[in-house]
C-alpha positions as CSV (number, residue, x, y, z in Angstrom):
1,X,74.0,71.0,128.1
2,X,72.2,71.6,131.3
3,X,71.7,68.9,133.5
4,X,69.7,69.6,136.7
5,X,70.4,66.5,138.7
6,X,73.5,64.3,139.1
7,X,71.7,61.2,138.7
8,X,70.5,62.0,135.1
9,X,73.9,62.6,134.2
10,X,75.1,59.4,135.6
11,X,72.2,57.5,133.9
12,X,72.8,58.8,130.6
13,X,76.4,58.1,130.4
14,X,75.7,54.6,131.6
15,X,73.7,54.3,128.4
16,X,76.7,55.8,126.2
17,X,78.8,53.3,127.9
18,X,76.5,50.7,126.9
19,X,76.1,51.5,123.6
20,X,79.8,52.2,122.7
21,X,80.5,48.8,124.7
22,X,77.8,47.0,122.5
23,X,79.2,48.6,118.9
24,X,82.6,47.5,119.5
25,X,82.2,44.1,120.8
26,X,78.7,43.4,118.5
27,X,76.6,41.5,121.0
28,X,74.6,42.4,123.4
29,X,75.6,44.0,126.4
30,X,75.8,42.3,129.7
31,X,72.9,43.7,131.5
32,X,70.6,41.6,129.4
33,X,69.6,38.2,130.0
34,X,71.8,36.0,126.6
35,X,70.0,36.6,123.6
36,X,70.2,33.0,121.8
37,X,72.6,33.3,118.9
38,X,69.9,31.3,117.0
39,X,67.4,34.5,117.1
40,X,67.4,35.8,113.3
41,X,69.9,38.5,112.3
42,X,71.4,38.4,116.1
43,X,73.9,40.4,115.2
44,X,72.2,43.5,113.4
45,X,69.6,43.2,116.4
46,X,72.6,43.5,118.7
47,X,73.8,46.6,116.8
48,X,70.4,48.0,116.8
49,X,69.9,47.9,120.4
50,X,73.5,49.3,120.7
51,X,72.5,52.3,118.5
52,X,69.0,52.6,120.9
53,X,71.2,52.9,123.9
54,X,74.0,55.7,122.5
55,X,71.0,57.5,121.2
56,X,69.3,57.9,124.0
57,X,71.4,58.3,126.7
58,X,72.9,61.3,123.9
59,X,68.8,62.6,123.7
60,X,69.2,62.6,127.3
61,X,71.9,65.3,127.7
62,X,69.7,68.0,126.5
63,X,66.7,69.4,127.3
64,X,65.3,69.9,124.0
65,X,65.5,65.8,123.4
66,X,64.9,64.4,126.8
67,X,61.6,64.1,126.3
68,X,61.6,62.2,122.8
69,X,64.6,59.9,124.1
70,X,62.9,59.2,127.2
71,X,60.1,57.7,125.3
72,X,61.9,55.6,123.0
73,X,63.9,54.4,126.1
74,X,60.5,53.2,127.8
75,X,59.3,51.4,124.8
76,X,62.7,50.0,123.7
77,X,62.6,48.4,127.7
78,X,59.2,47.8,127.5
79,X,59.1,45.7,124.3
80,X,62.3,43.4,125.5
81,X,60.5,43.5,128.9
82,X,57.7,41.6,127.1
83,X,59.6,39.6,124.8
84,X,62.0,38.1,127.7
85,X,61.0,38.2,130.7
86,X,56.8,38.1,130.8
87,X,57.9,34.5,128.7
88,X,59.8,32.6,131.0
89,X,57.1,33.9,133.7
90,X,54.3,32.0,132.2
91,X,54.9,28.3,131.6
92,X,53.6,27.0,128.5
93,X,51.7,24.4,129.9
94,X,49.4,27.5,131.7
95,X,48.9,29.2,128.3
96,X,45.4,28.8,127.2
97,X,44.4,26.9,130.3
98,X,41.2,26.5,131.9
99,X,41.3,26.3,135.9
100,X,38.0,23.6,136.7
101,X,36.8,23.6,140.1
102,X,36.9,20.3,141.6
């Protein structure tokens, strides 16, 4: 394990914590904005995202699977990113809208 900067190590075992925090208490961890416990299979999706974040922050300890781990991290973010947070920017009321001039 070679780690070049202090801040990648730091980063990487945040994720470990995260994920070993989010296996043994199955929910989410508290970083995220609360996941409704109506969502479908809330609990496996809390384990899955649990998994994502000890695998990753593991792939990012070495060099050889820093790059792959890297990438799922951005798109793991990126989906939630979409699914959470670009929602409760856009009212509903401004979805499929058409601004007239008056």
């Amino acid at each position: 394990m070679r780690i070049s900067i202090w801040g990648h190590a730091v980063f990487a075992l945040t994720l470990i914590a995260f994920g070993i925090l989010g296996l043994v208490n199955g929910d989410f961890d508290p970083t995220w904005p609360s996941v409704p416990k109506a969502v479908p299979a809330h609990e496996l999706l809390a384990y899955l995202c649990s998994f994502i974040y000890l695998a990753t922050g593991i792939g990012l300890l070495w060099k050889r699977t820093a790059a792959v781990a890297s990438r799922v991290l951005l798109a793991y973010l990126l989906v939630w990113f979409l699914l959470l947070r670009v929602r409760e920017q856009v009212p509903a009321s401004s979805i499929g809208a058409v601004s007239r001039p008056r």
